[in-house]
C-alpha angles and dihedrals in degrees: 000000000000089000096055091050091054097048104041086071087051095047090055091080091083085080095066088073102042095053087040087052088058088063095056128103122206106226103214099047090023092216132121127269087242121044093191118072077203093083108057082055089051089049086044097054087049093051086047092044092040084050105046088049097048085049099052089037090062094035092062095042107040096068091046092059085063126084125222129045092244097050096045085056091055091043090048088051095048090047084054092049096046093051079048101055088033094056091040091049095055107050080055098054090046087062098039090050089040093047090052096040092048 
């Protein structure tokens, strides 16, 4: 099972190509890869799903890898402060990138 908990955040990257397919426009019909803008939202809810399990996944088993009551309570907060400035990061990031590409 910890294997599986290491290599499910690795398999997600198969997202990247299929939202970045979605973007692509075929030259000779014009038209996008997918006809539907649902599924990008399909694609979207399994990124958010896949994301919210590896998350919870790692926070459950990272504290149990470390010995010592003491020390599996500092691990779990600093789980908890690095979801924190990653989150926060990136929502910054996602304005700053938005507010160059627009």
């Amino acid at each position: 099972s910890e294997q599986i908990v290491l290599l499910a955040p690795w398999l997600r990257i198969i997202f990247v190509p299929l939202l970045l397919l979605g973007k692509y426009k075929d030259s000779d019909s014009g038209h996008h890869v997918y006809s539907s803008p649902y599924v990008f939202l399909i694609f979207m809810f399994a990124l958010a799903v896949s994301s919210g399990l590896c998350n919870t996944w790692l926070l459950m088993t990272a504290p149990q890898r470390v010995e010592g009551t003491a020390k599996r309570e500092t691990v779990g907060a600093m789980i908890g402060l690095f979801l924190v400035l990653g989150i926060s990061t990136g929502s910054i990031v996602s304005f700053a990138w938005r507010s160059l590409v627009v």
